[in-house]
C-alpha positions in Angstrom: 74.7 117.1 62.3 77.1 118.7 59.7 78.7 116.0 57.7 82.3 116.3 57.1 84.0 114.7 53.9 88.1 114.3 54.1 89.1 113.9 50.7 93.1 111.6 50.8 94.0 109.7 53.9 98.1 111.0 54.1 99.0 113.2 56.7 96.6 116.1 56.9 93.9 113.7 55.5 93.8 111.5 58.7 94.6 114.3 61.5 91.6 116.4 59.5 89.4 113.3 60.6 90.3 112.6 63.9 89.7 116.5 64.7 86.4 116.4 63.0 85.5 113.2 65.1 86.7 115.2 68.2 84.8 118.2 67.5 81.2 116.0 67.1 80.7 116.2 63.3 79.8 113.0 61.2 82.9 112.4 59.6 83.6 109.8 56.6 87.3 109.9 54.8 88.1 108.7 51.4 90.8 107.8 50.0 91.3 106.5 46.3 94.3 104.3 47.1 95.8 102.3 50.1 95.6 104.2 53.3 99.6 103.6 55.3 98.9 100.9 58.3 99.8 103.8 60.6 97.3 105.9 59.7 94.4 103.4 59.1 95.4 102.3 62.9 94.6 106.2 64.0 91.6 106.3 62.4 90.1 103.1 63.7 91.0 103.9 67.6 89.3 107.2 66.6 85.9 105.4 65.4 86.7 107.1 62.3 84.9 105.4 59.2 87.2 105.2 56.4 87.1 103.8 52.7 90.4 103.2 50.7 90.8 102.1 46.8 88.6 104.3 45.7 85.8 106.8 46.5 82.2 106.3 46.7 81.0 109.5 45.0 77.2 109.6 46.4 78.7 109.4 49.9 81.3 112.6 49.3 78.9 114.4 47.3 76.6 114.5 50.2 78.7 116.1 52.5 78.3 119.4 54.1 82.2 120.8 53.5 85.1 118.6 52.5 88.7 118.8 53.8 90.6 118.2 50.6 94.6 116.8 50.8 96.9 119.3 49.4 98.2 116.7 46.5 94.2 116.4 44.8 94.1 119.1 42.4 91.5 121.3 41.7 90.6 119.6 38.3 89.7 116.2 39.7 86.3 115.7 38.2 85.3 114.8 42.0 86.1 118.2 43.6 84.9 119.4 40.1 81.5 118.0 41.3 81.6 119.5 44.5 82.8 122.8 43.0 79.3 122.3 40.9 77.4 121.8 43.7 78.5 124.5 45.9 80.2 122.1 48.6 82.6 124.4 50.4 86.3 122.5 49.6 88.8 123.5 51.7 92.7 122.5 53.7 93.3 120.9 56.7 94.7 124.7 57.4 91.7 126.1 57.1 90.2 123.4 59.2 92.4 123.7 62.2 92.6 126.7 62.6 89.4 127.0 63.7 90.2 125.9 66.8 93.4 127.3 68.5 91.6 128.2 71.6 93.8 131.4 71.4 97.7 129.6 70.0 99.0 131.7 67.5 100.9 130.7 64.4 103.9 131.2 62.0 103.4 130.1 58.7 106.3 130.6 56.6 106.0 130.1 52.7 107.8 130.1 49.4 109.7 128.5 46.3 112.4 127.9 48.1 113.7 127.3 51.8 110.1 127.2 53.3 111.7 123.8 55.0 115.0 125.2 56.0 113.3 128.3 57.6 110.6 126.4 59.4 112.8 124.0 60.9 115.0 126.8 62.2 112.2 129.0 63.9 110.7 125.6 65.7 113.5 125.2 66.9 114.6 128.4 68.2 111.1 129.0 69.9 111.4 124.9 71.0 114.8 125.9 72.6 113.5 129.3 74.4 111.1 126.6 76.2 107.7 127.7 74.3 105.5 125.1 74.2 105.3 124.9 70.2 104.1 122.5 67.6 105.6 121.6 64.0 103.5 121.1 61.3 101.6 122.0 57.8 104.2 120.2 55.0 106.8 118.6 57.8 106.2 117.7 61.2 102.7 116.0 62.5 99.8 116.5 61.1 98.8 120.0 62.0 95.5 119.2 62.9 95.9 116.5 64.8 98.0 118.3 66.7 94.9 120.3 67.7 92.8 117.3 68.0 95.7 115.7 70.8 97.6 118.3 71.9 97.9 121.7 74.1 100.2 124.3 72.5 100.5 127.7 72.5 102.4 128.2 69.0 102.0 126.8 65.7 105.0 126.8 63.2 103.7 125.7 59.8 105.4 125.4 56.5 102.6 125.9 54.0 102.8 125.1 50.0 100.6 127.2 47.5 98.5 124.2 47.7 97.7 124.5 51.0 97.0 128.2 50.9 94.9 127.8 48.2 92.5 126.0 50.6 92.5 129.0 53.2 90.0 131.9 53.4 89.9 132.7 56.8 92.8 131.5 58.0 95.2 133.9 59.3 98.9 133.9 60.2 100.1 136.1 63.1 103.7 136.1 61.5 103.5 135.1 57.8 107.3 134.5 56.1 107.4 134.3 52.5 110.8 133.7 51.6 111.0 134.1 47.9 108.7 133.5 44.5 110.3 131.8 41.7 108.8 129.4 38.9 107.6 126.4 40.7 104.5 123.7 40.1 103.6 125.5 37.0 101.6 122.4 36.3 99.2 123.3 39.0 98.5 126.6 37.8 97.5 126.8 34.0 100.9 127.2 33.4 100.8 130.9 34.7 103.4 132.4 36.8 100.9 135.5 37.8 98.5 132.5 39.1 101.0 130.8 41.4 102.3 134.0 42.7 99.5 134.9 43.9 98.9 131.8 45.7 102.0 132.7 47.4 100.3 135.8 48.1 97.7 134.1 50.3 100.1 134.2 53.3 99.3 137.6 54.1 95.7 137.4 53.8 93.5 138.3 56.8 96.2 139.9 58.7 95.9 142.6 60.9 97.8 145.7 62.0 99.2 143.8 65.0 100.5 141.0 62.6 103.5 140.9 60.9 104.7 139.8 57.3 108.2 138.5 57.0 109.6 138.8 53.2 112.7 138.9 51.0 113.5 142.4 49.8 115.3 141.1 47.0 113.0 139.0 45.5 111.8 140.7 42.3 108.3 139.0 42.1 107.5 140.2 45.8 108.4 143.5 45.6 106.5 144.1 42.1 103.5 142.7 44.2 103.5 144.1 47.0 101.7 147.7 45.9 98.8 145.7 44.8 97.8 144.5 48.2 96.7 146.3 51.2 98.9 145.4 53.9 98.0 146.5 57.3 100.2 144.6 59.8 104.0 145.2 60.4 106.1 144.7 57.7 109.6 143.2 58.1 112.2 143.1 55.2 115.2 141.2 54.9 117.8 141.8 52.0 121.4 140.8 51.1 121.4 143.0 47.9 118.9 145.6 48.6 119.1 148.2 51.2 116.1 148.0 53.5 114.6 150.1 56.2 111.4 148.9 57.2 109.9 151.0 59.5 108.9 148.2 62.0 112.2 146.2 61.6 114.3 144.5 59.1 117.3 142.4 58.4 120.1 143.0 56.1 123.4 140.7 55.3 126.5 143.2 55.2 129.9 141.9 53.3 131.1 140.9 56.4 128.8 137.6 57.0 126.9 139.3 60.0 123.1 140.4 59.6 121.3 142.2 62.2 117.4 141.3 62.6 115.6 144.2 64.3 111.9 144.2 65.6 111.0 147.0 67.2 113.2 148.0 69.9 114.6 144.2 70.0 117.6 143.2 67.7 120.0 140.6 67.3 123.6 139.8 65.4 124.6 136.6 63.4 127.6 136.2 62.1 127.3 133.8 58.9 130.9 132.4 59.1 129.6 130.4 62.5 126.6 128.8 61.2 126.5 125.2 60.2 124.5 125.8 57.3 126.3 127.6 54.9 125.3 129.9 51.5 123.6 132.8 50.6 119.9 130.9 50.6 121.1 129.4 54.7 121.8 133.2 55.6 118.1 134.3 53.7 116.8 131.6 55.9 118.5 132.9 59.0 117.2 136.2 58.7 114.0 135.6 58.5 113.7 132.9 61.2 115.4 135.5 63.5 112.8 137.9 62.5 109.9 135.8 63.0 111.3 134.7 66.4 112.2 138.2 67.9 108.2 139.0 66.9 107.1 136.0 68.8 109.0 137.6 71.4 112.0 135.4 71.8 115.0 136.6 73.8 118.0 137.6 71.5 120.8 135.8 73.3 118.0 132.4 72.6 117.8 133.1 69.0 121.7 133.6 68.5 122.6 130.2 70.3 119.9 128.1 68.5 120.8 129.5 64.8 124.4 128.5 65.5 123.4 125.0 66.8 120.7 124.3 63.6 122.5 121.3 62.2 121.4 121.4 58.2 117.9 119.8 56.9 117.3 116.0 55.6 117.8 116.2 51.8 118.7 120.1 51.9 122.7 120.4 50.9 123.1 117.5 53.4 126.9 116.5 53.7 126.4 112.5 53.3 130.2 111.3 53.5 133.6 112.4 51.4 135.4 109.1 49.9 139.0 109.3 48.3 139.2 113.4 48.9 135.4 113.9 47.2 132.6 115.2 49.0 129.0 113.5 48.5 126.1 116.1 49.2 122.5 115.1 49.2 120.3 117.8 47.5 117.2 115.7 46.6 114.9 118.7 47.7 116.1 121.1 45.1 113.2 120.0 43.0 113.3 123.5 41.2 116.1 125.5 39.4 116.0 128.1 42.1 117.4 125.9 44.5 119.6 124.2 42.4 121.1 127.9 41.9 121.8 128.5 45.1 123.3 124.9 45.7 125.6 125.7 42.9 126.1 129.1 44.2 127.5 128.1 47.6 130.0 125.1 45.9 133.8 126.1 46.5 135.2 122.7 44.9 134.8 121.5 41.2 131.5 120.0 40.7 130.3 117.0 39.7 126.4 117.8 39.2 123.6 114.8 38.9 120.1 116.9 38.0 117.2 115.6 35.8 113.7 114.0 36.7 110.3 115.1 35.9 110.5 118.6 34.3 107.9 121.0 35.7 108.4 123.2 32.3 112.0 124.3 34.0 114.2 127.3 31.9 117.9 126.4 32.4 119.3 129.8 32.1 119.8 130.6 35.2 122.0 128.3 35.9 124.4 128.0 33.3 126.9 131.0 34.6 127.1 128.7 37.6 127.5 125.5 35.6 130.4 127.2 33.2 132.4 128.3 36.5 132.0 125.5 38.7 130.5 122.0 37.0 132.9 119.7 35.3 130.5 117.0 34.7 126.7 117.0 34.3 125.4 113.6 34.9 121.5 113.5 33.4 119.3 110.9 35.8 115.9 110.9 34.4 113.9 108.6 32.0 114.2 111.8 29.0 117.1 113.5 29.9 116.6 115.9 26.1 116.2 119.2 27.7 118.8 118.8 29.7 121.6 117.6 27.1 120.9 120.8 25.0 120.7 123.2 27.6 123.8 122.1 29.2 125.8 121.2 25.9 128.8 123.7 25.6 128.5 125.0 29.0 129.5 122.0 30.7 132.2 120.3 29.5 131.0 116.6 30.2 127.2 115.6 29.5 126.1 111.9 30.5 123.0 110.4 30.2 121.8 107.7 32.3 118.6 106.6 33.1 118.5 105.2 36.7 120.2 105.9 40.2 123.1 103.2 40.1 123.7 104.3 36.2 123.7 107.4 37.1 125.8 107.1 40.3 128.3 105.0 38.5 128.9 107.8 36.2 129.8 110.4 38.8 131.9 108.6 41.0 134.2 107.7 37.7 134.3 111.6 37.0 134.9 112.3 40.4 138.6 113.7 41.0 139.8 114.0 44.8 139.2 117.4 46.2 135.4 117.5 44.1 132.0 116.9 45.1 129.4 115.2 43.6 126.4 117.0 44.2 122.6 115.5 43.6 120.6 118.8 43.0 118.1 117.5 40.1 116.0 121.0 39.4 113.0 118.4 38.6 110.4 116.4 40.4 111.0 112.7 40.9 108.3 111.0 40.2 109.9 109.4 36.8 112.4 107.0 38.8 111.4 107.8 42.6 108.3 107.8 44.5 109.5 111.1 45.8 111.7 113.6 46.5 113.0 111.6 49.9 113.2 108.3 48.7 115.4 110.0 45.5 117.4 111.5 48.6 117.6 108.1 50.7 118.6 106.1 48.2 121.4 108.3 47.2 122.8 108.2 50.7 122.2 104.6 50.7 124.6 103.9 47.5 127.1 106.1 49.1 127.6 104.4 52.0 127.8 101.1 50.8 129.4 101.6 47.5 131.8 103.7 47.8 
């Protein structure tokens, strides 16, 4: 019997388990810390044997093919082992897919707004009445999913880590909504390396596929001649005039895009969304794409877009106190999305950024930050790069070095008819356990603070 080895028991670690225990393989997961009660309590209805607190190395190096968790990088000396050995390592992606008895997926990808734009197309295809799953980096695990449940659509926001694990996995639609510096770490430090991870989402495809991508992203388009893509292409652009020849989306001055597929189109006007910016109508169009090719009615797509009520930790409107708006942007882990949060602010600014730098340049930002940010308040334990990219731009720099410091500080800057906008451009990990506990905790202080 083929003995299956899940390497991490979070999310895709335990739903990898359960499907390899459904499917008849000898399955053993290990996980080098504590397994979360909820998980350890799937696992044990599932007769699922389990270790936690470490990882008993004879065991895993015996396996036939280990599932590997997205967060384990490739230069543990454990997968080194099993890289060594010639152990197939792979994602719970790859796993899964294996058995859609014939459910086709969306896999959207990217820097930025992978969350945004997933969220959106489950929802649409949820609302039209298909009978759809949400999964990959949100949602339930997408493999248990498979393990429990019926469906005939997949939507699944995947990270570079994830793809990295796929090799014959392929995406019906693939969305990739935009390459910028990200997770550097991960990657040798080489942009080229990571971008063409992101690059992965179109592997496989075939002519009767499609690929969803921004027009105006640089990196794309500079990419794009070095692959052979054989499945329908579909554009979408704000700055750059497309016309792809199986459909495309473009934002005029207006606010209104059109998404066309085929002989199928639809109209959004901008101005009636509840999620609002440049990177919210990016999103838009290519969840509207990815919709009309999974054959959604246009009048279906129209009415769900303008219902999409904005993401958890995405330029979420927490509360406005005394004339001053309080907007949770934990997610912007990455100056790319702190650009476009900055981008779409119409009141002075009141900015809290800082963290764990992933080797982040500043420039970007700083025509943004001259025009619109009073105050810069720096949250992080070295808040260094930060001071002396910022210093002369802005014309208030503070330092602080924890939430309530650093919340303090803002509120005292904070004149009525500003926001105060948390959009740190860095990983949490120096204060926070993560991106949404940064994000709750913010929300938290503003509602019983202020």
């Amino acid at each position: 019997m083929k003995k299956i080895v899940v390497l991490g028991g979070g999310i895709s670690g335990y739903g990898s388990a359960i499907l390899a225990r459904k499917m008849g393989f000898d399955v053993f997961l290990s996980d080098s810390g504590r397994l979360a009660d909820r998980f350890r309590m799937k696992l044990e209805a599932w007769g699922v044997p389990y270790e936690e607190g470490g990882h008993t190395e004879k065991r895993v190096l015996a396996a036939s093919e280990v599932i590997k968790s997205p967060g384990i990088p490739e230069t543990a000396p454990l997968v080194r082992k099993l890289r060594e050995r010639g152990v197939p390592v792979i994602s719970e992606i790859e796993f899964a897919g294996r058995y859609l008895d014939g459910a086709k997926t969306i896999c959207i990808t990217g820097s930025n707004g992978k969350t945004t734009t997933t969220s959106l197309i489950y929802k649409i295809l949820h609302d039209a009445g298909y009978k759809v799953a949400l999964g990959g980096n949100i949602g339930e695990s997408f493999a248990y999913s498979v393990a429990t449940g019926h469906y005939d659509w997949y939507v699944l926001e995947l990270s570079s880590f994830q793809l990295d694990g796929m090799y014959r996995f392929r995406a019906d639609i693939g969305v990739l909504t935009n390459i910028t510096p990200d997770h550097l770490d991960r990657y040798d430090h080489s942009f080229a390396k990571y971008a063409a991870a992101k690059m992965r989402i179109t592997q496989n495809q075939r002519p009767a596929d499609y690929f969803i991508y921004s027009a105006d992203d640089e990196t794309i388009c500079s990419l794009l001649p070095d692959y052979r893509l054989p499945m329908h292409r579909l554009p979408f652009a704000a700055k750059t005039v497309v016309a792809g020849g199986d459909g495309d989306a473009f934002l005029s001055g207006n606010g209104r895009f059109t998404a066309t597929v085929g002989e199928r189109s639809v109209t959004i006007d901008t101005r009636r969304m509840r999620i609002s910016g440049l990177h919210n109508a990016y999103n838009a169009m290519a969840a509207a794409l990815a919709a009309l090719a999974a054959g959604v009615a246009p009048d279906r797509i129209r009415r769900s877009i303008y219902a999409f009520a904005p993401v958890e930790h995405r330029l979420e409107p927490v509360r406005e106190v005394g004339g001053v708006l309080w907007i949770n942007d934990s997610k912007a882990t990455n100056v790319d999305s702190v650009w476009y949060a900055l981008e779409s602010m119409k009141r002075p600014t009141v900015w809290i950024a800082g963290g764990t730098d992933k080797g982040n340049d500043y420039e970007p930002l700083k025509a943004f930050a001259r025009e619109k940010v009073h105050t810069l308040v720096c949250m992080g334990v070295d808040n260094r790069k930060l001071i002396d990219s910022f210093t002369g731009v802005v014309p208030e720099v503070i330092s602080t070095s924890s939430l309530d410091e650093a919340m303090t500080a803002a509120r005292d800057a904070a004149r009525p008819g500003d926001v105060v906008l948390l959009s740190p451009a860095c990983a949490s990990f120096d204060l926070f356990k993560n991106y949404e506990q940064r994000g709750e905790l913010f929300k938290r202080w503003v509602n019983e603070r202020l």
